[in-house]
C-alpha positions as CSV (number, residue, x, y, z in Angstrom):
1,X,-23.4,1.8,-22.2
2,X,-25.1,-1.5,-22.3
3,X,-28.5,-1.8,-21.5
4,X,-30.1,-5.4,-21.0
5,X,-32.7,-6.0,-23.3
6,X,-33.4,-9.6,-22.8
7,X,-33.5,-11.8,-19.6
8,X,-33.8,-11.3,-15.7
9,X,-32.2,-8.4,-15.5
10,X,-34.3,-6.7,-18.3
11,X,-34.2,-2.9,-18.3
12,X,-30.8,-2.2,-16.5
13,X,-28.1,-0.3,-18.0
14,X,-24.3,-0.5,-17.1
15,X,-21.8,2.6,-18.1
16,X,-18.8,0.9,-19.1
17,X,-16.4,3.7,-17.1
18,X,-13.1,1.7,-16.9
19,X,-10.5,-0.1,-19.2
20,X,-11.9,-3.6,-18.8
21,X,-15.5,-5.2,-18.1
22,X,-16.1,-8.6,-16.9
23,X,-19.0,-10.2,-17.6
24,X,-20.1,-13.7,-15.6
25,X,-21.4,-15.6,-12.9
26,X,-18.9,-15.4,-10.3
27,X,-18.6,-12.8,-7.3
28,X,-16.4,-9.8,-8.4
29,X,-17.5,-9.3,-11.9
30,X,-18.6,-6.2,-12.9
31,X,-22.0,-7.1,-14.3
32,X,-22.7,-10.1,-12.8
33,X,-25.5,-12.8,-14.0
34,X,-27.2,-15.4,-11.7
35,X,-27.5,-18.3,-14.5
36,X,-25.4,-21.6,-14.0
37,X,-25.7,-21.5,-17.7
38,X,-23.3,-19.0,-17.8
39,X,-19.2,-19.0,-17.4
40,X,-17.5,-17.6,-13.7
41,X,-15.7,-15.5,-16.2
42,X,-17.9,-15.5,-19.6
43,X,-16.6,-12.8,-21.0
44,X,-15.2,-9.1,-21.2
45,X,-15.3,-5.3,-23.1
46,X,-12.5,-3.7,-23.4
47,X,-11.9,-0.1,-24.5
48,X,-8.5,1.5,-26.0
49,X,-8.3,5.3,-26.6
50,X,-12.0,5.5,-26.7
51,X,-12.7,2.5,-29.3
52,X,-14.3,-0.9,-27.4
53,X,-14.2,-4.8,-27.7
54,X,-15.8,-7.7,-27.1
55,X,-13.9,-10.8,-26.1
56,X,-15.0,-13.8,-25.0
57,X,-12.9,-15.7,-22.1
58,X,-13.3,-19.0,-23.0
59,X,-16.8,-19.5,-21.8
60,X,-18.4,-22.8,-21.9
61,X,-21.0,-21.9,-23.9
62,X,-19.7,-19.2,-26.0
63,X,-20.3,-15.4,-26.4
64,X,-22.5,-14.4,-29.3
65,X,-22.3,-10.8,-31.3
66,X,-25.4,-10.2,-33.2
67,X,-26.1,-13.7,-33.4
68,X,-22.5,-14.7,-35.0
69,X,-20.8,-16.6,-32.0
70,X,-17.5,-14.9,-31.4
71,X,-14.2,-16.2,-32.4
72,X,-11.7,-13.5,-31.4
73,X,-11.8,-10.2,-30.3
74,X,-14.1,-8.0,-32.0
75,X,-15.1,-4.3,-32.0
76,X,-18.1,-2.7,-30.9
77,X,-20.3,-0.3,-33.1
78,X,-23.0,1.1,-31.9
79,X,-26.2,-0.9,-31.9
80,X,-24.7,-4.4,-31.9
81,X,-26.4,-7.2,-29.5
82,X,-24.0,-9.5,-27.3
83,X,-25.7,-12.3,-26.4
84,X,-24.8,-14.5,-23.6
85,X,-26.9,-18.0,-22.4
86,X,-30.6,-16.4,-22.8
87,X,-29.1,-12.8,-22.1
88,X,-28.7,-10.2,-24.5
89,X,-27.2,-6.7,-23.9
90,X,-27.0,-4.1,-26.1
91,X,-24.7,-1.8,-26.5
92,X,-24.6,1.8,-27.1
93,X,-21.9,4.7,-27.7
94,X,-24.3,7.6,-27.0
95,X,-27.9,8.2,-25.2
96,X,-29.3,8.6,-22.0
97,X,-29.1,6.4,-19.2
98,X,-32.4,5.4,-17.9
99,X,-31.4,3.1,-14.9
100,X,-28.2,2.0,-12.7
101,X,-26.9,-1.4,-11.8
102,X,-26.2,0.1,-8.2
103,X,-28.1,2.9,-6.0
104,X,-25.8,4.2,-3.5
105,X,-27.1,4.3,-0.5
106,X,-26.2,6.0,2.9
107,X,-27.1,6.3,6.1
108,X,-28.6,9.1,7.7
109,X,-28.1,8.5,11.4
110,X,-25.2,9.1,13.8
111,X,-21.8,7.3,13.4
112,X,-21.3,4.6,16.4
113,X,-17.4,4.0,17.4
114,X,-15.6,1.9,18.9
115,X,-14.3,3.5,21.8
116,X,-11.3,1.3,22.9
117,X,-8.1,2.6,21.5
118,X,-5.4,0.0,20.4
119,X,-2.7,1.4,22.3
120,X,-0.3,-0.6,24.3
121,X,-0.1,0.6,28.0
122,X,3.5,0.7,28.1
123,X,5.3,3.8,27.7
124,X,7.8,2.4,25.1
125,X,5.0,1.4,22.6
126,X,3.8,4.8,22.5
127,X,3.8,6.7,18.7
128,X,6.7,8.6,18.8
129,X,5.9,12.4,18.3
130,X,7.7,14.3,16.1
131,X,7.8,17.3,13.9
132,X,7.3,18.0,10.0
133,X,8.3,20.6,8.4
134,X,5.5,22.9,7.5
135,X,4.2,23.3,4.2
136,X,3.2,27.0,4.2
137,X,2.1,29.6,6.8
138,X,2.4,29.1,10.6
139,X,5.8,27.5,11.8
140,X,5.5,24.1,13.1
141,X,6.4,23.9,16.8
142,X,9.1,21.9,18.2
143,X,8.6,18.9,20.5
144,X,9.3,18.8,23.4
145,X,9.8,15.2,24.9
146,X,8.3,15.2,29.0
147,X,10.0,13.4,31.8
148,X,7.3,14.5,34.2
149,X,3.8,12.8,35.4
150,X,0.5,14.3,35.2
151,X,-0.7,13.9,38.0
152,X,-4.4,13.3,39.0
153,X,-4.4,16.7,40.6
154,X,-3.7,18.2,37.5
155,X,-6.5,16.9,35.5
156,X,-9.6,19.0,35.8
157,X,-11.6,16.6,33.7
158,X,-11.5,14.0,31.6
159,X,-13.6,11.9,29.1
160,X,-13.0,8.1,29.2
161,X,-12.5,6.5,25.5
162,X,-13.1,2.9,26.7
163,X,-16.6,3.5,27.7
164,X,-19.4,5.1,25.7
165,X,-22.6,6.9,27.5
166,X,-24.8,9.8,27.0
167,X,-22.9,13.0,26.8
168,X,-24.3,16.0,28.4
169,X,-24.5,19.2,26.8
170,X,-24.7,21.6,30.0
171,X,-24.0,24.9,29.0
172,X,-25.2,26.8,25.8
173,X,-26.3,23.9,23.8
174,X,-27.1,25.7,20.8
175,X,-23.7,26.9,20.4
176,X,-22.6,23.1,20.5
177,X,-24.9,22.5,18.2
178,X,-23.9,25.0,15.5
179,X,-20.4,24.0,16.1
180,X,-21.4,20.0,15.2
181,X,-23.0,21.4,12.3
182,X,-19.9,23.6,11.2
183,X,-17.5,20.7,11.7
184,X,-19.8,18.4,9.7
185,X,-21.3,20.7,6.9
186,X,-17.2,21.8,6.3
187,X,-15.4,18.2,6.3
188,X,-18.1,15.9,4.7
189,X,-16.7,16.4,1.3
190,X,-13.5,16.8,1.7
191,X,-11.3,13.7,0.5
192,X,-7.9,14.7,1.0
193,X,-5.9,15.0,3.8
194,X,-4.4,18.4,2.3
195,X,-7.8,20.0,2.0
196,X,-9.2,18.2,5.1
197,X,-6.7,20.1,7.8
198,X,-6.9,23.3,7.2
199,X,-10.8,23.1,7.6
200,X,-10.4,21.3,11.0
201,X,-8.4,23.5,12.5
202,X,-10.4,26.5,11.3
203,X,-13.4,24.9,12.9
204,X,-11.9,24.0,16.3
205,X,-10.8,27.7,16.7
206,X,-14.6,28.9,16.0
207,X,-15.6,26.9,18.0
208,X,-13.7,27.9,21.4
209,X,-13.2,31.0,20.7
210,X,-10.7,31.6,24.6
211,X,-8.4,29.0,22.2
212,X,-4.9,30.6,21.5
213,X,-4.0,27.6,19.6
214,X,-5.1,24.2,18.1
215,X,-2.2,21.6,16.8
216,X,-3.3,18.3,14.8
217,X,-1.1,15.7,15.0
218,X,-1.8,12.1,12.4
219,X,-0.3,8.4,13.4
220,X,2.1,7.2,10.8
221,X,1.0,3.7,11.4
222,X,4.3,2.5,9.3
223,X,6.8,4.6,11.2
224,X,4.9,4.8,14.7
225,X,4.9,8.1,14.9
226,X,2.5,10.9,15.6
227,X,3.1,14.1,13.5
228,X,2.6,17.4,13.6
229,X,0.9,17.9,10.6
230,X,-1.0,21.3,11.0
231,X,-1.5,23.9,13.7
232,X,-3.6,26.9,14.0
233,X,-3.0,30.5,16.1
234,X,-5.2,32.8,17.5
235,X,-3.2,36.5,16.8
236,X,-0.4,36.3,14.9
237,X,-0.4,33.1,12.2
238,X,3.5,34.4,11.5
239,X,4.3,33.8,14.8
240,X,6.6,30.9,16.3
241,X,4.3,28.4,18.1
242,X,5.2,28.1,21.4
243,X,7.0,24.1,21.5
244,X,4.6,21.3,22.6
245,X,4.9,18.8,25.1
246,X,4.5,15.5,24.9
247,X,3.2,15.2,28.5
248,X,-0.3,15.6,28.1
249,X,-0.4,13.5,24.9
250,X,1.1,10.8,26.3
251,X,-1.4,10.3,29.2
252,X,-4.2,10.6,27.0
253,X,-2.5,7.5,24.8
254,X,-1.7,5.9,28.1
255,X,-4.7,6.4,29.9
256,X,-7.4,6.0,26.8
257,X,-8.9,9.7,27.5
258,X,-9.7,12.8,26.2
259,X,-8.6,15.1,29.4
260,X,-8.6,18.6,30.3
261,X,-6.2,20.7,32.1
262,X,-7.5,24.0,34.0
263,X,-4.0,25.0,34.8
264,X,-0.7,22.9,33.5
265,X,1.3,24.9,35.9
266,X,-0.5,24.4,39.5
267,X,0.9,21.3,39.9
268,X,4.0,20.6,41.8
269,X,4.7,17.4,39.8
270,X,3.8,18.6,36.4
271,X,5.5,21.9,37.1
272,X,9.1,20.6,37.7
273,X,8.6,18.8,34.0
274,X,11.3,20.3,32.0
275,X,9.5,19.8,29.2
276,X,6.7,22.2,30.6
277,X,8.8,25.0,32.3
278,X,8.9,27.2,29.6
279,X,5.8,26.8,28.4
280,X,3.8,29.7,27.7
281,X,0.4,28.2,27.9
282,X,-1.6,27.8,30.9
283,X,-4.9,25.9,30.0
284,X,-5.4,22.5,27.7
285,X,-7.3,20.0,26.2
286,X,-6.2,17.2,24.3
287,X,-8.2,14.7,22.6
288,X,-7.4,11.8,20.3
289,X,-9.0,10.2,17.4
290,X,-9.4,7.2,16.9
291,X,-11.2,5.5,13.9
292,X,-14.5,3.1,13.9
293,X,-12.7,-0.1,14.9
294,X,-10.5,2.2,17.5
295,X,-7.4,2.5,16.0
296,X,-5.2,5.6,16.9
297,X,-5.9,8.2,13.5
298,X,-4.1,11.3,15.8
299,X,-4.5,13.8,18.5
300,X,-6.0,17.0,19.0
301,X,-4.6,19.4,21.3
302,X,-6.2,22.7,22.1
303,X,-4.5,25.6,24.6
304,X,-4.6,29.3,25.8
305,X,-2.3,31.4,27.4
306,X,-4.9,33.2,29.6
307,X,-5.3,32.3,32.9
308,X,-8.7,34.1,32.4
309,X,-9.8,32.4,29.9
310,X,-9.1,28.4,30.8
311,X,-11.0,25.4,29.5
312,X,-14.0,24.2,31.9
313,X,-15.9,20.8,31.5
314,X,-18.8,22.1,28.7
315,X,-15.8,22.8,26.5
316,X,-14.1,19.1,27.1
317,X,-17.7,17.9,26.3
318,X,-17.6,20.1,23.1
319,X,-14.3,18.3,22.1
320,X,-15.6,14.9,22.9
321,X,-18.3,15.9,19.9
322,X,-16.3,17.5,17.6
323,X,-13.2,15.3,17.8
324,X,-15.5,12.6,17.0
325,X,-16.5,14.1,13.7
326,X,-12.5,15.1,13.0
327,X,-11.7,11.0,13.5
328,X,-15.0,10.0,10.9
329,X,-13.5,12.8,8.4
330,X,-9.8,11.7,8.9
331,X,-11.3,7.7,8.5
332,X,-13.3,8.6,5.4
333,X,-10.0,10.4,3.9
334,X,-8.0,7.2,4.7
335,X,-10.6,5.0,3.6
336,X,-11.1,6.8,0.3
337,X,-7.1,6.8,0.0
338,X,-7.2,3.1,0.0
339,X,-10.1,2.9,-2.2
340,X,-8.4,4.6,-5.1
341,X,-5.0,2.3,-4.2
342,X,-7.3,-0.8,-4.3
343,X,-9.0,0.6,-7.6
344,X,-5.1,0.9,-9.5
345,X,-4.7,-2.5,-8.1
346,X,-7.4,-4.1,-9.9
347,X,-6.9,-2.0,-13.2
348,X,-2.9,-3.4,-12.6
349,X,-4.0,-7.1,-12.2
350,X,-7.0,-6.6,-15.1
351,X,-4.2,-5.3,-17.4
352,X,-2.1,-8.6,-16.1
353,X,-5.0,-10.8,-16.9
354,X,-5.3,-9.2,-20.4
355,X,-1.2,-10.1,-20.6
356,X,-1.8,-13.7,-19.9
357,X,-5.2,-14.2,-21.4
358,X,-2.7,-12.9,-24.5
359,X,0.5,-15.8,-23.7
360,X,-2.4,-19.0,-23.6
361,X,-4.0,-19.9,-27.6
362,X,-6.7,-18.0,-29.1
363,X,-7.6,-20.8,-32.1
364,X,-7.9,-24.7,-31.5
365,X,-5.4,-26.8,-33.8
366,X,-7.0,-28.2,-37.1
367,X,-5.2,-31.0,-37.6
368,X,-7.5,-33.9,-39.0
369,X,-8.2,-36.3,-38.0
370,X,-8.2,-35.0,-34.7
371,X,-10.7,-32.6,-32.7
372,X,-9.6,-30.1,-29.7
373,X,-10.8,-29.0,-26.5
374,X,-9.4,-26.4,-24.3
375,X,-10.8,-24.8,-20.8
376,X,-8.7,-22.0,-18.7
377,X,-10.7,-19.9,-15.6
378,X,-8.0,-19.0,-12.8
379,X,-9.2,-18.9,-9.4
380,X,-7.8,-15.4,-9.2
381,X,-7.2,-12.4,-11.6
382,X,-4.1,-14.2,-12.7
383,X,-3.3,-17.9,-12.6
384,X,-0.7,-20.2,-12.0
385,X,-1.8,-23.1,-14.7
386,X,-0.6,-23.1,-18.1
387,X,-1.4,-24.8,-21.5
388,X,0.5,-24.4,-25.0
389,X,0.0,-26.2,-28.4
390,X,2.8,-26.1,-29.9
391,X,3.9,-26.3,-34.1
392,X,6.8,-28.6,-34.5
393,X,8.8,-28.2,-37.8
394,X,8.5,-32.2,-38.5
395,X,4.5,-31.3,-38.7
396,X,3.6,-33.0,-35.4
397,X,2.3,-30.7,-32.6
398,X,3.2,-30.4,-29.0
399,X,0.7,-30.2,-26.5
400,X,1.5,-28.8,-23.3
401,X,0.0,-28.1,-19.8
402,X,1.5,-27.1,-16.6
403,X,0.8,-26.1,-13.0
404,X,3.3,-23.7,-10.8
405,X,3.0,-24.2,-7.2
406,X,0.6,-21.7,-6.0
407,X,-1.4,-19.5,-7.4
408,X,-1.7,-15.6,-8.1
409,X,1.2,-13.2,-9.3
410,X,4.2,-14.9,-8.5
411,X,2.3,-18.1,-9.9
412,X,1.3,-16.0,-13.0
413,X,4.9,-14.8,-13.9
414,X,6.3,-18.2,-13.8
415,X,4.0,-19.3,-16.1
416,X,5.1,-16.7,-18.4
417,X,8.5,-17.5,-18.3
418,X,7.7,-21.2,-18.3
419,X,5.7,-20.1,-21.7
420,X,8.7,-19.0,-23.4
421,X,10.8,-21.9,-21.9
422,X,8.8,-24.7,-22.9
423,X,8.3,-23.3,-26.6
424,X,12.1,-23.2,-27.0
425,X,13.2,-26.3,-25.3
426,X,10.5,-28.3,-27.6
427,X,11.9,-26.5,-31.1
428,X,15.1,-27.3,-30.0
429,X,15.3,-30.7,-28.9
430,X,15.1,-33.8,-30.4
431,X,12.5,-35.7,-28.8
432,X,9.6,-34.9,-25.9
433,X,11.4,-36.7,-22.9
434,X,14.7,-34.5,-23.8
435,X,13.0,-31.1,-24.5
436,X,11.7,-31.7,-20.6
437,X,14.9,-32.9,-19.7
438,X,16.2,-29.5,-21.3
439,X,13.0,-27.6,-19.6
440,X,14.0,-28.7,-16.0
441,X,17.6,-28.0,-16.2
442,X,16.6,-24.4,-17.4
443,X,14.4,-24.2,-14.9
444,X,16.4,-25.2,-12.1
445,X,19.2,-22.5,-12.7
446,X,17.0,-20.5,-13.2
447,X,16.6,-19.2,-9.6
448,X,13.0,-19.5,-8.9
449,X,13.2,-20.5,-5.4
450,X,11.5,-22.9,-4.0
451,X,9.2,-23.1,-6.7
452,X,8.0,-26.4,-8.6
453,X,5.8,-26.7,-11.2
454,X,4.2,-30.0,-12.2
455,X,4.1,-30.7,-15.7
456,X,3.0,-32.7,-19.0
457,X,3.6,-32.8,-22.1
458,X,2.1,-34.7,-25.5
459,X,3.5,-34.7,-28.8
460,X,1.1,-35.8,-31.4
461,X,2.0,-37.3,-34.6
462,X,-1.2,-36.5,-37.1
463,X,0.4,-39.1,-39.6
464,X,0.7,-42.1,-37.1
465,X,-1.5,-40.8,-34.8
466,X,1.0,-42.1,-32.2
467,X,1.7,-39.8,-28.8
468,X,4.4,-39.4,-27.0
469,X,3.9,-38.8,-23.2
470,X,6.5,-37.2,-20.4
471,X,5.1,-36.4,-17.2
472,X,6.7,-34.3,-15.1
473,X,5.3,-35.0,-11.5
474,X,1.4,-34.0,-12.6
475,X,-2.0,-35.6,-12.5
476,X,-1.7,-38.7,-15.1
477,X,-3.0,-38.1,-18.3
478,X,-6.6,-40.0,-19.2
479,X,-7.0,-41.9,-22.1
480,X,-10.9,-42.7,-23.1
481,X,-11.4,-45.9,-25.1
482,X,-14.2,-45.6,-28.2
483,X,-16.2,-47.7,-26.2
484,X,-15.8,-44.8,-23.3
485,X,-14.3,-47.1,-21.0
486,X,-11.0,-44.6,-19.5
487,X,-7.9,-45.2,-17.8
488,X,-5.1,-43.6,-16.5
489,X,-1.9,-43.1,-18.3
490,X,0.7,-44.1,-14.9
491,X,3.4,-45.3,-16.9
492,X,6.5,-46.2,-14.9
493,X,8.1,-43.2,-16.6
494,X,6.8,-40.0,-14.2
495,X,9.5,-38.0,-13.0
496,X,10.0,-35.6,-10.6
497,X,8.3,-32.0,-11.1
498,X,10.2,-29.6,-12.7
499,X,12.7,-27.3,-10.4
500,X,13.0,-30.0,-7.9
501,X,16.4,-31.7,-8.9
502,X,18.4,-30.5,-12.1
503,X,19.9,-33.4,-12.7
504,X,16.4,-35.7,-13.6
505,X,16.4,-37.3,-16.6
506,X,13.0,-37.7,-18.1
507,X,11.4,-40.5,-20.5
508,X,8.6,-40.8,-22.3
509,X,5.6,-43.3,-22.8
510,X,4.3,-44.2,-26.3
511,X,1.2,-45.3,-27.5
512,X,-1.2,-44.9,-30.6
513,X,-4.2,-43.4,-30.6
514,X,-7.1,-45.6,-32.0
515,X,-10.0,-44.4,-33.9
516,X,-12.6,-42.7,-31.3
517,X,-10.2,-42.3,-28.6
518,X,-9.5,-39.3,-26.9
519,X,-6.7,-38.3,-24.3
520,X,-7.0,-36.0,-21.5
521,X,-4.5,-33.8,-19.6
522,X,-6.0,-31.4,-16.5
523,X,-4.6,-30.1,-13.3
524,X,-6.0,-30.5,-10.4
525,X,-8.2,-27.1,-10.2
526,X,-10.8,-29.9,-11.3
527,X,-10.1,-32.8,-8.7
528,X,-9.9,-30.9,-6.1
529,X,-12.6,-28.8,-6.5
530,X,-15.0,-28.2,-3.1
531,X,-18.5,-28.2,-2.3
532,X,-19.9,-26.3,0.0
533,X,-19.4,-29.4,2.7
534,X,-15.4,-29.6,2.0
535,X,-16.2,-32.9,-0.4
536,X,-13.6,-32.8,-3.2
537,X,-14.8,-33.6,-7.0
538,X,-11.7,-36.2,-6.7
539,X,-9.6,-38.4,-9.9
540,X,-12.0,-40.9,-9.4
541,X,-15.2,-39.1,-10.4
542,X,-13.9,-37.5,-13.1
543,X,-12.9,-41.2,-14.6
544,X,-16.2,-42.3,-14.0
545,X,-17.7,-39.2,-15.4
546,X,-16.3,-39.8,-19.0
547,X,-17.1,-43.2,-19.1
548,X,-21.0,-42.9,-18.7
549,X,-20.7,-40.0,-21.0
550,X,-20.8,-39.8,-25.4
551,X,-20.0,-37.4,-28.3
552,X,-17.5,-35.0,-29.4
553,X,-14.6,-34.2,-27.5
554,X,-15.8,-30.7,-26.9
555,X,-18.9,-32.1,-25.7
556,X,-16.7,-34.4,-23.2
557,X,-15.0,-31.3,-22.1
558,X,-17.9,-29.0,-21.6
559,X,-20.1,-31.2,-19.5
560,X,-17.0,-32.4,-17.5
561,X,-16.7,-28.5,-16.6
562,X,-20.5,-27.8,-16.0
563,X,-20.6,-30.9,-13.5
564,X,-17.7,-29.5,-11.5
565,X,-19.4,-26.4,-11.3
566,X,-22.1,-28.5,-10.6
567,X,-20.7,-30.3,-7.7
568,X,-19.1,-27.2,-6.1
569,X,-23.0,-25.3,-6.0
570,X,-22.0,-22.3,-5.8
571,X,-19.1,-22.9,-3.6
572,X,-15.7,-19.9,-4.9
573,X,-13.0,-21.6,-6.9
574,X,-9.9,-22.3,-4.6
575,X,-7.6,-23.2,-7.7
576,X,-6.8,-22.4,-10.9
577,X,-8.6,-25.0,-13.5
578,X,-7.2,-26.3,-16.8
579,X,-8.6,-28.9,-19.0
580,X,-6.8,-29.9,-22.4
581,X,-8.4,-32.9,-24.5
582,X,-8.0,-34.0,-28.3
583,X,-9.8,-37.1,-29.9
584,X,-9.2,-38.8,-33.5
585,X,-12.0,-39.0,-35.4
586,X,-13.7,-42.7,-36.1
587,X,-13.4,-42.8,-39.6
């Protein structure tokens, strides 16, 4: 649990409940904090086989653990104080909870739907109906495909779904009543389609009790079909269902109504239906169900074989009530369906942010006389940009950064196979302009598609302090004089980004870093970052940004970050950002 103890929030306690917890500014963390102080991804708990973590995601302005800022990946014990900006949380393995984040919150008045099915009026873009084999208990009935036309004559009432109104209950209201409240009381709760049917059906037969039968049938949206998925009968529950026709069902889809038939077998048209002739029911109502934004869920279809005992109009109202319970229950099933499937989503792409949090440095180089500066936050869960420092055995160090078209998963496992690619092409060539020249002919066999990734790469001599520069189709480098004057690294020897042609051959540009300057590599997550009026931060800004700026290279760094998020106001992040800078010291 963590409960915070200083700042805006003061008082409020979060149950950490799941595998990872993100804590930051942006919209989708789990606790989130309104402070422009504080990182769109600050930083995150983790818990293993019942043991947690802190970890801090790179923030701008660092995590803290009892007042020790944190390095690495720590574990919790009970008591300890995480401090964030002028937050502190703290965190707890036992206790009661006094307060929630969240108070769930629900509605206590009627459901409003949309009642406009989407359902082509052709015949041939009809759900096909079909049998499933039956699970247990009563045998599913065959289908029986129609040729014939109900005709209006046959139709002793019907309910239009395309327009809404006041529904009249005529006759014995209070038995309507009680069988709204049945229906409701019984398939509130229920979550599962499995547990949900069974109910329903039970229902529908208390609640028209001259009912021989009721069959459920539930759209397969990915196969277009409409399935028998349960059925309920009145004597005999061993008993072979009678087959059902698709007749009926079909005009209701057609026609966008819930209809009633007093007699299926007084019609001339309808009674030359081969699909109908054998039939042994005489009375029917079909209904479907549709969900709130009027999208087919399934059908109902309720039927006797007593003449004496047919439908009339109260009991088409009835099914007008009740069906629209069964299509909320059947929606709340689906949408609680997706809900978990959504919910192993995000644990998958939390664990694949964890995997490439894991591929990108956890420590900054100390290699005097030079300081380092890094900054990674993916637009996403997972990101597409890349950055690498890498130990040479000669004792220089290889500093890498790299965008992949795109952004998301596929982005996120190119970088990690650009990871391992980079590192081995760099130990095993003998210069930077020939490891990239390695890099790209790896990469362009190695089926990726139509994939590029922009990239650049520095190789630092600590003794000379001289760099060696290859770019690879990205964003020019920036080199800031001691006097903060900064300028582009161009060079006339940018090539083509990698994956684009195999055969490129790529040089390199030298130069020697002087005493208080600094170099600068980013993707463009930071130049083309938006405001809320579609302005981009732009090259140019960031250029003059450093020059009316002074201190440290992490200093640099930082306050280049905070007035991009400063610029944006608020505004989501489109692209991955990446930001690598290293300065040699003045004396």
């Amino acid at each position: 649990m963590l409960t915070m103890i200083e700042g805006s929030q003061r008082g409020e306690q979060w149950e950490l409940g799941r595998a990872e917890t993100v804590i930051g500014r942006q919209q989708g963390c789990d606790i989130l904090l309104d402070n422009g102080a504080v990182s769109r991804n600050h930083a995150r708990i983790l818990e293993s086989h019942g043991t947690y973590y802190i970890e801090d995601m790179r923030s701008r302005n660092s995590t803290y653990l009892n007042e020790q800022k944190l390095e690495r990946k720590t574990q919790l014990q009970d008591n300890d104080r995480i401090g964030i900006c002028d937050v502190v949380f703290l965190f707890q393995t036992s206790g009661s909870s006094t307060g929630s984040t969240a108070k769930d919150s629900t509605d206590s008045g009627s459901a409003v739907f949309s009642m406009g099915l989407q359902v082509d009026e052709g015949e041939g873009n009809l759900p096909e109906i079909v049998s499933v084999p039956s699970q247990k208990g009563t045998q599913i009935p065959a289908v029986v495909n129609g040729e014939g036309v109900i005709d209006k004559a046959s139709i002793l009432s019907s309910y239009s779904l395309s327009t809404g109104g006041y529904l009249r209950l005529l006759a014995n209201p209070e038995a309507k009543l009680k069988a709204l409240i049945d229906l409701s009381s019984n398939l509130s709760q229920l979550l599962t389609i499995e547990h949900l049917l069974p109910k329903l059906l039970d229902c529908l037969m208390r609640a028209f009790p001259l009912a021989d039968r009721a069959v459920l049938l539930l759209n397969d949206l990915e196969k277009n079909q409409l399935q028998i998925r349960g059925i309920r009968l009145r004597d005999d529950e061993s008993a072979i269902s009678p087959p059902l026709s698709t007749t009926i069902i079909k005009y209701a889809l057609r026609h966008k109504q819930i209809v009633l038939s007093e007699d299926v077998l007084e019609d001339e048209r309808f009674s030359t239906a081969e699909s109908v002739a054998n039939l042994r029911i005489r009375s029917v109502m079909c209904a479907p169900l549709m969900s709130a934004t009027g999208q087919l869920l399934g059908i109902i279809q309720i039927d006797t074989a007593n003449i004496e005992g047919r439908f009339i109009t109260e009991d088409l109202e009835l099914l007008v009530c009740l069906s629209n319970q069964a299509s909320l229950a059947i929606d709340n099933v689906n949408l609680h369906k997706q809900a978990l499937a959504q919910r192993d989503l995000e644990r998958d792409l939390e664990f694949a942010n964890s995997v490439q949090m894991g591929f990108l440095p956890t420590e900054r180089p100390n290699l005097a006389p030079f300081q380092f500066y890094d900054f990674y936050e993916p637009a996403q869960h997972v990101g597409g940009d890349f950055f690498d420092y890498i130990k040479l055995p000669d004792g220089k160090l290889g500093v890498c950064l790299g965008d992949v078209a795109g952004k998301g998963i596929p982005a996120a496992l190119l970088m990690a196979r650009l990871y391992s690619m980079t590192r081995y092409s760099l130990l095993t060539s003998p210069c930077a302009a020939s490891a990239v020249t390695d890099l790209n002919a790896s990469i362009s066999l190695s089926g990726l598609g139509h994939r590029f990734i922009t990239f650049v790469l520095a190789v630092l001599d600590p003794k000379t302090a001289q760099v060696s520069i290859v770019n690879a189709g990205h964003l020019p480098p920036l080199l800031r004089h001691a006097d903060g004057t900064t300028e582009a690294i161009h060079g006339h020897d940018s090539g083509l980004p990698l994956g684009v042609s195999g055969d490129c051959v790529y040089e390199q540009t030298e130069l020697i870093l002087q005493p208080g300057e600094s170099l600068f590599l980013l993707t463009d997550g930071l130049t083309e970052a938006m405001n809320p009026t579609n302005d981009i931060y732009s090259f140019k800004r960031i250029v003059d940004f450093l020059q009316n700026q002074s201190g440290s290279v992490e200093h640099l760094g930082e306050a280049l970050v905070s007035d991009v998020d400063k610029f944006c106001a608020g505004r989501a992040q489109s692209d991955d950002i990446c930001l690598v800078c290293f300065r040699r010291s003045e004396s």
